[in-house]
C-alpha positions in Angstrom: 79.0 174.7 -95.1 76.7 175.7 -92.6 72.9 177.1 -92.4 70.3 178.8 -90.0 67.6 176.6 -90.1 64.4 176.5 -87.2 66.9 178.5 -85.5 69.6 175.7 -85.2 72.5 176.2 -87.3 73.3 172.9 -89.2 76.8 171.6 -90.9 76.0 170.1 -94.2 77.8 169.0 -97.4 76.3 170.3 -100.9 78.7 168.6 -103.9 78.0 168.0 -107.5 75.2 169.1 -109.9 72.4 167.0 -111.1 69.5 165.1 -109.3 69.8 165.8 -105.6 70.1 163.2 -103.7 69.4 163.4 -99.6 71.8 161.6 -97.8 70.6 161.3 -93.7 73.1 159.9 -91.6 71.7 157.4 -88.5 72.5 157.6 -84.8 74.8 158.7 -83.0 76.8 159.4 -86.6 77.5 162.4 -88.4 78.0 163.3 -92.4 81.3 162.0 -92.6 79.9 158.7 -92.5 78.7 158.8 -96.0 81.9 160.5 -97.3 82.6 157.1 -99.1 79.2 157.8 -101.2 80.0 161.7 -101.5 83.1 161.1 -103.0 81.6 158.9 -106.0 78.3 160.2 -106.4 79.2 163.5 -106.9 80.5 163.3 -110.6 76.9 162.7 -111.4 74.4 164.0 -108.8 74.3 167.0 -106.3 74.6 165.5 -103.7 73.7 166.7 -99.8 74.6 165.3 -96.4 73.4 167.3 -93.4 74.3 166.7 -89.8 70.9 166.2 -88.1 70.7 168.8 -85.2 73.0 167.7 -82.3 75.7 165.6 -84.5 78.3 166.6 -86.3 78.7 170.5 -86.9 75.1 171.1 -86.1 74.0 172.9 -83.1 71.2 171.4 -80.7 68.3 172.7 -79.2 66.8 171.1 -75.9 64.2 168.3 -75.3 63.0 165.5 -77.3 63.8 165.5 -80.9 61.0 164.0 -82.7 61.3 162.3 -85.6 59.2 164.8 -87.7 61.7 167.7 -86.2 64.2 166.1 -87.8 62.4 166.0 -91.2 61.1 169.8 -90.7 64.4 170.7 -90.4 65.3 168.9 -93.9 62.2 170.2 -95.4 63.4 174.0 -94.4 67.2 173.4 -95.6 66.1 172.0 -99.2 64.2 175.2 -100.3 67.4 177.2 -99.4 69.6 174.9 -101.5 66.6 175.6 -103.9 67.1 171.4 -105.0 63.4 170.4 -105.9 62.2 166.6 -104.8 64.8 164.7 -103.6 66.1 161.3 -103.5 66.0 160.4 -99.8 68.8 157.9 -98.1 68.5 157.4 -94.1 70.2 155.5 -92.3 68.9 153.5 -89.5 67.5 156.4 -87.7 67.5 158.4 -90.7 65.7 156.1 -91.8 63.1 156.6 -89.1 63.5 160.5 -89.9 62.7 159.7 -93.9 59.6 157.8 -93.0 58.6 160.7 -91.1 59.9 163.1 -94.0 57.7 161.1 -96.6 55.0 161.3 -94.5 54.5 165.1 -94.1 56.1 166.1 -97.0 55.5 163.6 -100.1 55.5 165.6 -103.1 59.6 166.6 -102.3 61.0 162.9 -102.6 61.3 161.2 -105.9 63.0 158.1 -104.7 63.9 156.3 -101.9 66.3 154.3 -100.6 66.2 152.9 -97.0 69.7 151.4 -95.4 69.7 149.6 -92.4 66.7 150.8 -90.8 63.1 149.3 -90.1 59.7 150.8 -90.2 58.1 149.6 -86.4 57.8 151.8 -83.4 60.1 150.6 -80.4 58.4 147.8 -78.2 57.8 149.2 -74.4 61.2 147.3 -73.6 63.3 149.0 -76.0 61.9 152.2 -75.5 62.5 152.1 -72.2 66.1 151.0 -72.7 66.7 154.3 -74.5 65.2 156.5 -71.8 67.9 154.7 -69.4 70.5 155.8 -72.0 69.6 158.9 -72.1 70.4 159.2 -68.5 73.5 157.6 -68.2 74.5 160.5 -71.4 72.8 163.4 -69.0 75.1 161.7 -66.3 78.4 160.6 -67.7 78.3 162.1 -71.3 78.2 161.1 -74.4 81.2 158.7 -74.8 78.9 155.8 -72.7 76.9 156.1 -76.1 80.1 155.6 -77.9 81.5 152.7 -76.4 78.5 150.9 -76.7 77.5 151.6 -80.2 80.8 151.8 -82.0 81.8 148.1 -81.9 78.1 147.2 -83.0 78.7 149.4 -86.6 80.4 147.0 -88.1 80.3 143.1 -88.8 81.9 141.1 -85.7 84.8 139.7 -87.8 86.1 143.1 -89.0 89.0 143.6 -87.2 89.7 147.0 -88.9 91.5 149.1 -86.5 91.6 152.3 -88.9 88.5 151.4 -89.8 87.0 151.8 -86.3 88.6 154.4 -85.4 87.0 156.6 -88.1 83.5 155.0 -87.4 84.5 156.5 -83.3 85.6 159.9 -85.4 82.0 160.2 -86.9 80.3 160.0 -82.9 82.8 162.0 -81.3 81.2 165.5 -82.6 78.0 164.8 -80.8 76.9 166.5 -78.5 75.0 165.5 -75.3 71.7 167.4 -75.7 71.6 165.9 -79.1 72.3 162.0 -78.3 69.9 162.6 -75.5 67.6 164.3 -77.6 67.4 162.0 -80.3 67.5 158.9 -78.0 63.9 160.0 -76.3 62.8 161.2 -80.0 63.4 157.7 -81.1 61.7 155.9 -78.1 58.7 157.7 -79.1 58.7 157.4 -83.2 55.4 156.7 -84.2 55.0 153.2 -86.5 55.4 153.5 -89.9 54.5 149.8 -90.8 50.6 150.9 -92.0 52.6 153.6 -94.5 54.8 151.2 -96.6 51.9 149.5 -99.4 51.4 153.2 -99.9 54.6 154.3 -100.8 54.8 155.2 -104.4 58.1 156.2 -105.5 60.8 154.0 -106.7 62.4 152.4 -103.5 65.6 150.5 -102.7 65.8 148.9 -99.6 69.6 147.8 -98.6 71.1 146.2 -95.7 74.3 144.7 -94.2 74.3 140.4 -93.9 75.9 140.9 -90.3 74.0 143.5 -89.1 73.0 142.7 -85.4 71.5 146.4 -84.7 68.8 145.8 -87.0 68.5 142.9 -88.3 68.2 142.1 -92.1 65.0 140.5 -91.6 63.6 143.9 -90.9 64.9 144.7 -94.2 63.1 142.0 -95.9 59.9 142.9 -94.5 60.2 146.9 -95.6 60.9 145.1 -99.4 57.9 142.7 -98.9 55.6 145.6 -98.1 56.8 148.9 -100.5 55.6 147.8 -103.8 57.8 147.4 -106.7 60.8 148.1 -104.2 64.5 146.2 -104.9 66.0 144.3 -101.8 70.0 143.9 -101.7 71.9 142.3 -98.6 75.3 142.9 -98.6 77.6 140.3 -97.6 80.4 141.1 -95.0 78.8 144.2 -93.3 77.5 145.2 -90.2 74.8 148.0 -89.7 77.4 150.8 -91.5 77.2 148.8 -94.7 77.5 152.1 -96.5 80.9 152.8 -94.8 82.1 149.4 -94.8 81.6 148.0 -97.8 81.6 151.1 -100.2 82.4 149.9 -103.5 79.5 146.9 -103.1 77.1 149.7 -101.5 78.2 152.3 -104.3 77.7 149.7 -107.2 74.2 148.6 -106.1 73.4 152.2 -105.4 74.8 153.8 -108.7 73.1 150.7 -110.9 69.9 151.6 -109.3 69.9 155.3 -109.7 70.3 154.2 -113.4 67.8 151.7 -113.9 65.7 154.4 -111.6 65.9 157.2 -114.5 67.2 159.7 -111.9 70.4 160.6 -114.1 68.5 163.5 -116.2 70.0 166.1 -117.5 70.3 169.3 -115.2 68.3 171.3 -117.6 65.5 169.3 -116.8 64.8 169.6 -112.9 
């Protein structure tokens, strides 16, 4: 399916009935990555994955992409799927872009659940690595971006062929404006540290062992600092836990939602 939205057309997926849950995919993915969690989820919650403008099916616009761009454009697309509050997933960027979705627009999540991601602002070094990148995309396209991030999605002893091929698949669709867009949008994301003791919602924070993107220990602290939040590391998974360790990711995800009280009737939202 796809919709207008700030003037961008956007791919998304919108399965299910119940209580919507907001699945953002992370950089330089697309939807498909969380088909793994569409297909299970859906039995019991609506559940929506869009492609964040410049991945995937979505069109791009030109410039920096800001983190709160990103979450405008989510914040537009909900009223037109006419879901109420949310629970928000990102991944690793989209994680950066529900920080920044949380932040401007609180009374539309209900839960949380942050995968792979961390809540600082890239040091000097860092950011300035991603301004390079974007460069080399503007210069050679986006499959430099590709071969460089695809081995680092999953743990360094899966030797999955099929299975990294289909992570490749998900990174293909993007398109240069976007990778470039969201690589300066990232190297200027604001901190979010200060923001975590006053998050208020239920929050799971989940993470894979062998994740050498972001490390688990950034995971830790986001659990430390969100009160009353639930920390699970997943064993033998890179920084795509979701995709590559599914059933471990779905059952701590699915036993949370229950504990959480988000399976209520439909009647009720």
């Amino acid at each position: 399916m796809q919709m207008t939205v700030n003037n961008v057309t956007i791919g998304y997926t919108d399965e299910g009935r119940g209580v919507p849950l907001l699945f953002v995919h992370g950089f330089p993915l697309s939807r498909g990555a969380w088909q793994k969690q569409i297909d299970t989820l859906r039995s019991s919650y609506r559940v929506i994955a869009p492609d964040l403008r410049g991945f995937g099916e979505s069109e791009t616009g030109t410039g920096p992409v800001t983190m709160a761009q990103y979450a405008d454009d989510l914040h537009v697309l909900l009223p037109q799927l006419k879901t109420g509050p949310v629970v928000l997933i990102g991944h690793s960027m989209g994680g950066y872009v529900s920080f920044a979705f949380l932040r401007q627009y609180p009374e539309m999540v209900r839960g949380l659940i942050l995968v792979s991601t961390k809540a600082g602002k890239d040091t000097p070094e860092a950011a300035a690595g991603r301004r390079a990148t974007a460069e080399k995309v503007q210069a050679m396209g986006v499959p430099v971006v590709i071969e460089t991030m695809a081995p680092k999605m999953l743990a360094a002893d899966n030797h999955d062929r099929a299975m990294a091929e289909e992570v490749r698949g998900f990174m293909a669709p993007s398109k240069p404006a976007g990778v470039i867009g969201a690589l300066l949008g990232m190297a200027e994301r604001p901190d979010a540290t200060a923001e975590l003791a006053r998050i208020s919602v239920p929050t799971l924070v989940i993470t894979g062992a062998d994740d050498t993107l972001i490390s688990p220990t950034e995971s830790e602290k986001l659990a430390q600092a969100i009160p009353g939040s639930q920390l699970n590391i997943i064993p033998q998974a890179g920084h795509l836990v979701a995709f590559e360790q599914p059933d471990k990711f779905n059952h701590v995800l699915e036993g949370w939602l229950d504990r959480a009280a988000f399976a209520v009737p439909v009647s009720d939202l």
